[in-house]
TIKE-180766 format. One record per residue: residue in three letters; x, y, z of N, C-alpha, C in turn. Coordinates in steps of 0.02 Angstrom, whole numbers, plus 50000, padded with zeros to 5 digits. Layout:
<pts>
ALAXYZXYZXYZ...
</pts>
This chain:
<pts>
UNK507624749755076508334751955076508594752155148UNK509264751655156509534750155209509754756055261UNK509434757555301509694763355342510554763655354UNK510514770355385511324772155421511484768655475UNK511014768455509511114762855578510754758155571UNK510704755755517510484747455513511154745155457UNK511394751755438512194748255396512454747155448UNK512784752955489513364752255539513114745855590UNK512544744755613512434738955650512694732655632UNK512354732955571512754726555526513414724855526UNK513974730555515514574732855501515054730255567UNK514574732355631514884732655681514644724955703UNK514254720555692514374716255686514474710155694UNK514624712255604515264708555567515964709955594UNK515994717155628516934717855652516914712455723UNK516414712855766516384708355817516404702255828UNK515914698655758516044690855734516484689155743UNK516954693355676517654692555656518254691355712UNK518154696855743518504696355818518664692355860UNK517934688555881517824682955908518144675855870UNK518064675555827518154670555787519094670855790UNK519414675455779520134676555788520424673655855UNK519924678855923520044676655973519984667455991UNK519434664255965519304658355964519924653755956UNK520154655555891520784654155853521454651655870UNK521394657755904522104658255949522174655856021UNK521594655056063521474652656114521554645456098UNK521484643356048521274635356038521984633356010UNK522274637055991522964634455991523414634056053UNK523284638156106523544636156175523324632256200UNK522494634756213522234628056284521724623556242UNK521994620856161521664615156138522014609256145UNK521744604256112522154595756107522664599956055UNK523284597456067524094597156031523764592155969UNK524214594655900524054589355832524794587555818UNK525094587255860525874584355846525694577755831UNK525374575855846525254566555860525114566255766UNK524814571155725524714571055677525504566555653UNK525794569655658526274569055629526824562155639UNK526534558655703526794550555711526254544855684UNK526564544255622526244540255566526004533355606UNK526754529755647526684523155663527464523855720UNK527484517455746528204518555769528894516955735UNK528774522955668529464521255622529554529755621UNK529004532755627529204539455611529854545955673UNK530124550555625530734551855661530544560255681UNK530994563655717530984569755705531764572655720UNK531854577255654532714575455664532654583455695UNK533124587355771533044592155772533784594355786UNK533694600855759534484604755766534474609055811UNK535224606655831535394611555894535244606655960UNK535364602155957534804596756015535224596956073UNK535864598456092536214597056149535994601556211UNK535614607856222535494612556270534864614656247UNK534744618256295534174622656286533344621856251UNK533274624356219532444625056185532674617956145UNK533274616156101533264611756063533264603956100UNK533614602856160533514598756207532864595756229UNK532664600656254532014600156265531444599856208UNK531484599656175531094598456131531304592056108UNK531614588056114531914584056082531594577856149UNK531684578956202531404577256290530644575056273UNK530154581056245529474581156233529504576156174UNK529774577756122529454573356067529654565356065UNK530064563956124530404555256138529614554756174UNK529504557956220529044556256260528354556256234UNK528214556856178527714556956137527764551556086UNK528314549256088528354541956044528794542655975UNK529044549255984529514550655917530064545655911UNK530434543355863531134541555854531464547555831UNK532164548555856532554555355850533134554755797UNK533394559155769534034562355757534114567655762UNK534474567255825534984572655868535724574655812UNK535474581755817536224585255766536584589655843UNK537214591855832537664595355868538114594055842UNK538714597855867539354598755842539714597155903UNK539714595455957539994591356003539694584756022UNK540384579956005539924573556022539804569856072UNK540484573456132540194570456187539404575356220UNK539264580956202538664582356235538074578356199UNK538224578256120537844574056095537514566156145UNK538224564056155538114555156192537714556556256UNK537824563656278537554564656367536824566156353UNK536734567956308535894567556283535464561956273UNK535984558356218535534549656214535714546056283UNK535994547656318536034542756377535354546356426UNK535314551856416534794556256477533954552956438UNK533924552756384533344550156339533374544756336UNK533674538756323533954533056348533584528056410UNK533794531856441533574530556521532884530656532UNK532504533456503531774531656520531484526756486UNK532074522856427531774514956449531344513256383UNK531194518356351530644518356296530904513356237UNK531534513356230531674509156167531734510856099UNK531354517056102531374521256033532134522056002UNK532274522655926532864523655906532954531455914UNK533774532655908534074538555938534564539655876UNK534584544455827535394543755796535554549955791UNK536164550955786536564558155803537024560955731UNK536924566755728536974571655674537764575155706UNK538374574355683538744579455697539064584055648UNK538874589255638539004593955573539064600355621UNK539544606655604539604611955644539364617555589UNK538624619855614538274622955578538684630155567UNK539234630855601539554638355582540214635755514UNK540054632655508540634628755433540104628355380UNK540364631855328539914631755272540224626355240UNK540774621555258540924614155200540314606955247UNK539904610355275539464603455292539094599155216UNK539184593255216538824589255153538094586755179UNK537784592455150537044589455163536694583255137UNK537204582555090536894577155050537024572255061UNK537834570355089537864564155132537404564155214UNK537194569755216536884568455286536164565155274UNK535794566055199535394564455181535174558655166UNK535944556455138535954549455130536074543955166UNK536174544555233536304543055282535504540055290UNK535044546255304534564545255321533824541155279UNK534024541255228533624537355195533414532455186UNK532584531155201532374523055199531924527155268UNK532364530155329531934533355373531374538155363UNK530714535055400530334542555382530214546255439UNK530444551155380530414560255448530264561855437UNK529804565455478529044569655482528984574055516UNK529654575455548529634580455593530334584655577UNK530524592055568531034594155542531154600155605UNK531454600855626531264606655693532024610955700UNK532124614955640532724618955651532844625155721UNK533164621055743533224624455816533934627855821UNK534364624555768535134630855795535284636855763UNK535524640655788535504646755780535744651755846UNK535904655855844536314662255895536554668455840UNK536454672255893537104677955877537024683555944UNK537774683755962537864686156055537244694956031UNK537264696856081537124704856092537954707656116UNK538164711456047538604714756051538664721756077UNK539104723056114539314731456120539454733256053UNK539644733056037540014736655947539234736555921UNK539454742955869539004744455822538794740655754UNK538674738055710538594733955659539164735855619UNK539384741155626540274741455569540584740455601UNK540624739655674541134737055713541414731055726UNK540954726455696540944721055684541334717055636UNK541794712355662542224708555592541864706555547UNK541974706855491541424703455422541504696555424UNK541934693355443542004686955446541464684955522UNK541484688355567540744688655633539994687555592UNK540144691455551539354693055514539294686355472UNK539684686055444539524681055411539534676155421UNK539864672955467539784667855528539094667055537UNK538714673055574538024672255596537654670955533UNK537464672255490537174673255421537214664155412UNK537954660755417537874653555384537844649455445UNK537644652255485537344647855570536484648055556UNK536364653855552535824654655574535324652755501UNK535514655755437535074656055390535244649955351UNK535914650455332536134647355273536164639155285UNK536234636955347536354629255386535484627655388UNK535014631355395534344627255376534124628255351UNK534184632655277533984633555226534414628355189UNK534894624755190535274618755146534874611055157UNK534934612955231534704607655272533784605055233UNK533684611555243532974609955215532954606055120UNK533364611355105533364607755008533694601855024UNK534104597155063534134592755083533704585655094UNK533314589555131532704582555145532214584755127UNK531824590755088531394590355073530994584455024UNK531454582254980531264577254923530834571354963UNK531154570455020531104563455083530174565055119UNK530364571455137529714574155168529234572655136UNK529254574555059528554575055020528494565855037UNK529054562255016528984556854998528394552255042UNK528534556055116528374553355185527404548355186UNK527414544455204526624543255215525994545355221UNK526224552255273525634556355280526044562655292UNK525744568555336525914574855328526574574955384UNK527054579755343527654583055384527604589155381UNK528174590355438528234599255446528714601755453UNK528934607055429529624611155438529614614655483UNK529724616055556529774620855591530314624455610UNK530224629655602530674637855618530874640055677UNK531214638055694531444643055784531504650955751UNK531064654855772531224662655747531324667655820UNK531254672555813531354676455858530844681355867UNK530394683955912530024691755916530754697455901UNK531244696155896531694701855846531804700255802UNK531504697155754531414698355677530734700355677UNK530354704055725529544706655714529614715855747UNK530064716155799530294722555811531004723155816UNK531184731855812531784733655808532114734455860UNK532364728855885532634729055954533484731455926UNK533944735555961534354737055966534984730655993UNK535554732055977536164727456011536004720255985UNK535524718555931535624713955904535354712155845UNK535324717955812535284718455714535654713255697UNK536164709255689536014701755636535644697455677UNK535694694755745535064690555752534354692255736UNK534164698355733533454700955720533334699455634UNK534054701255600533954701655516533994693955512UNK534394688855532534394682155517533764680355542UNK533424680555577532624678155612532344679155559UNK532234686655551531534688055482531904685155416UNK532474681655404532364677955337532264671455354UNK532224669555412532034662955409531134665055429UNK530794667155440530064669555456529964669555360UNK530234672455326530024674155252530144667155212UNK530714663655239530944656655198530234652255243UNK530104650855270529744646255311528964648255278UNK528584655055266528104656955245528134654755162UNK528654655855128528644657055063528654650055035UNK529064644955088529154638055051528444633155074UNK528134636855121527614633555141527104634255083UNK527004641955074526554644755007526594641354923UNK527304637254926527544635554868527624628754869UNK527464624454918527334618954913526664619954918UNK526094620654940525564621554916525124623554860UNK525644626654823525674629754743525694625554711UNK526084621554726526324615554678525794608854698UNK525774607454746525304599154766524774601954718UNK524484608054730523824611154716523064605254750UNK523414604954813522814601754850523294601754924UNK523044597554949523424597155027524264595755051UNK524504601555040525274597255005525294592955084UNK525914589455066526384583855107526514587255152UNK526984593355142527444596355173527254602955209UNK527304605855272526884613755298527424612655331UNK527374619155331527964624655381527704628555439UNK528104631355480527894632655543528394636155564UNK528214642555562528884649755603528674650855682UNK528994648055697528834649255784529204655855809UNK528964661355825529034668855874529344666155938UNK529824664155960530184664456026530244673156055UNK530284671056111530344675856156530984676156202UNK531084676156262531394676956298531484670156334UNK531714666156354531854658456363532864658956422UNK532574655756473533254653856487533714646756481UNK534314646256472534554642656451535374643956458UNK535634640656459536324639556452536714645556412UNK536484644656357536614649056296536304658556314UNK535794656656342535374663056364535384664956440UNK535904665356498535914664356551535524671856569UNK535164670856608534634675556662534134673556695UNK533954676056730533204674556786532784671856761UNK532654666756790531954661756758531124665956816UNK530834666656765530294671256773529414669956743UNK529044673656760528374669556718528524672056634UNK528904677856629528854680156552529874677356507UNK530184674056581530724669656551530534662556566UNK530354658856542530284652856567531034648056540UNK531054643756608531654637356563531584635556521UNK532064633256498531924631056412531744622156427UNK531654617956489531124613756476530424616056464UNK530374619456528529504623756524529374624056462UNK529774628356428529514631956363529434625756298UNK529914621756319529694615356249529084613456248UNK528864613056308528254608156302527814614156268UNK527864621956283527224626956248527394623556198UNK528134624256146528544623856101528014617256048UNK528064612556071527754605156053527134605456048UNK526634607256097526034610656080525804612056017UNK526124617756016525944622255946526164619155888UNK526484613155886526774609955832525974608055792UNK525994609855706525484607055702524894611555707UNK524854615355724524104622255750524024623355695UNK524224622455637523874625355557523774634355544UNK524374637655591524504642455582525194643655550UNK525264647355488525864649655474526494649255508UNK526134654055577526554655655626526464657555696UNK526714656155738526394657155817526724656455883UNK526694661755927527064662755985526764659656011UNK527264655856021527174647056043527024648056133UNK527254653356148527304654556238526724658056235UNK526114657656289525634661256275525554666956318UNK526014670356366526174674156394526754680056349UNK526984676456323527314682456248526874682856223UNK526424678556186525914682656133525574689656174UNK525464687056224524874693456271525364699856258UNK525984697256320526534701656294526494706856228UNK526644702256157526774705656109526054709956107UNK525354707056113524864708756084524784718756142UNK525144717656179525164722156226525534728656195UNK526044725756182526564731556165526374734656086UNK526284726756024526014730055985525584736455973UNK525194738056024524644747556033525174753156048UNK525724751956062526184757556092526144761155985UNK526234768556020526624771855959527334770055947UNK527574770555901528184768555899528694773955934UNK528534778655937529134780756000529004777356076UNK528424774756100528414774156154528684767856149UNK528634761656094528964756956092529634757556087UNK530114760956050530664761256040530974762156132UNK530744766756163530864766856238530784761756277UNK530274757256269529914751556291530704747256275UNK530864744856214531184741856175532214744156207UNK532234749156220532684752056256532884749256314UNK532394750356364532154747956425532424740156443UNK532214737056387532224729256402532844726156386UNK533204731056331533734730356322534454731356383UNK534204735756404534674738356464534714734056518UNK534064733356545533904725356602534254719456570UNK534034718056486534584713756463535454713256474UNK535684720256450536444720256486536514719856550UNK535934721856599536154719956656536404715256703UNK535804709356647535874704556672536424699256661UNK536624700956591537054698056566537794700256580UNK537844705456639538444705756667538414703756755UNK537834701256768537864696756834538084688956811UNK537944687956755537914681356727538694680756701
</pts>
């Protein structure tokens, strides 16, 4: 029979294995080989991403030409649109380029002609990148309902259509595609001064988990189709003006973490590996000491955003 300290030895481990094996995990999704390449079948395959004119969506769009993708670029302005394919353009590659203009804050966009547009192309790469909502002074009733709901069909409702859209195409695809999620670390804590971007994040974190779970329900073997909620952090950009820093990085810097992680066969993952530490840091606080923590960062946030 098994002693008390020949259980707990055992016990302890198994908690250490376990540990290791996590740590392993997650390390190997930063400083391993990238499996994006998974996902360029041949040189026909596309990756259509939203939001592509600035920022994280730009750049990402920069990384995946340079990896051999063919693109469709969406925005709602078309000359920034054209200043993009001419900047991608220019390096000569030859790859095709086609441009999406739909204004994701209009709920009369036709997904279905956008769909049909695209068909015959295979896309394998889905990378919902638009999305905002400012950090307001006003309180959440202070807010116009027509504001709220603005953000709600920017942020949730424009790639949740988008997605019942081309999903039919995805499965159809050769080999494996992916849906990826621009989310936020405020849809994971309660950061203040920006409750609908935090509430629009965690339904796209729950849509991205749940449709991933449910196409796998259904193939009932390796589906076609995986999803991917990416945890953003703090990123500068046009859209996000402040100090570029080791825990803000530019939003080129940050594509390439961004592209990386494309593909890691995790649900979900803070794609910057200096936020994960970050989060994994703050996560031990009690929650009052976080809520202060969370305070804190907020305030440096207005600060900054009134030098800017």
């Amino acid at each position: 029979m098994m002693s008390t300290t020949q259980l707990l030895t055992a016990v302890g481990a198994l908690v250490v294995a376990q540990t290791t094996y996590s740590l392993l995990r997650v390390l190997a999704v930063y400083f391993g080989p990238s499996r994006v390449g998974r996902y360029l079948h041949g040189p026909h395959s596309y990756a259509l991403i939203t939001g592509a004119t600035d920022g994280i969506g730009k750049g990402v769009a920069h990384e995946l030409y340079k990896k051999g993708f063919n693109l469709i670029l969406h925005g709602r302005n078309e000359e920034k649109l054209k200043k993009v394919v001419e900047e991608l353009k220019a390096s000569g590659s030859g790859r095709d380029i086609r441009t999406w203009i739909a204004d994701a804050n209009r709920a009369d966009v036709d997904f279905a002609a956008a769909a049909a547009q695209w068909e015959g192309l295979e896309i394998t790469l889905v990378i919902h990148n638009v999305g905002s909502a400012p950090v307001r002074e006003s309180t959440i009733d202070g807010i116009a309902a027509g504001e709220l709901l603005t953000d709600i069909q920017r942020n949730d409702l424009f790639p949740l259509l988008l997605t019942r859209a081309v999903l039919p195409q995805l499965r159809r695809a050769a080999g494996p595609t992916q849906l990826v999620f621009v989310g936020s670390l405020s849809s994971a804590f309660p950061i203040p001064r920006i409750v609908p971007y935090g509430a629009t994040k965690a339904f796209l974190r729950q849509l991205s988990a749940a449709l991933g779970s449910d196409e796998a329900f259904r193939a009932r073997s390796t589906p076609n189709v995986t999803t991917l909620y990416m945890d953003v952090g703090s990123v500068a950009s046009n859209a996000h003006k402040t100090d570029v820093s080791l825990m803000t990085p530019a939003a080129e810097a940050f594509a390439k973490h961004f592209v990386h992680c494309i593909g890691c066969g995790r649900a979900s993952v803070i794609p910057y590996w200096p936020h994960a530490l970050q989060t994994c840091t703050v996560g031990f606080l009690p929650d009052s000491l976080l809520q202060k923590e969370l305070f804190k960062a907020m305030e440096a946030e207005m600060d900054l955003l009134k030098k800017h």
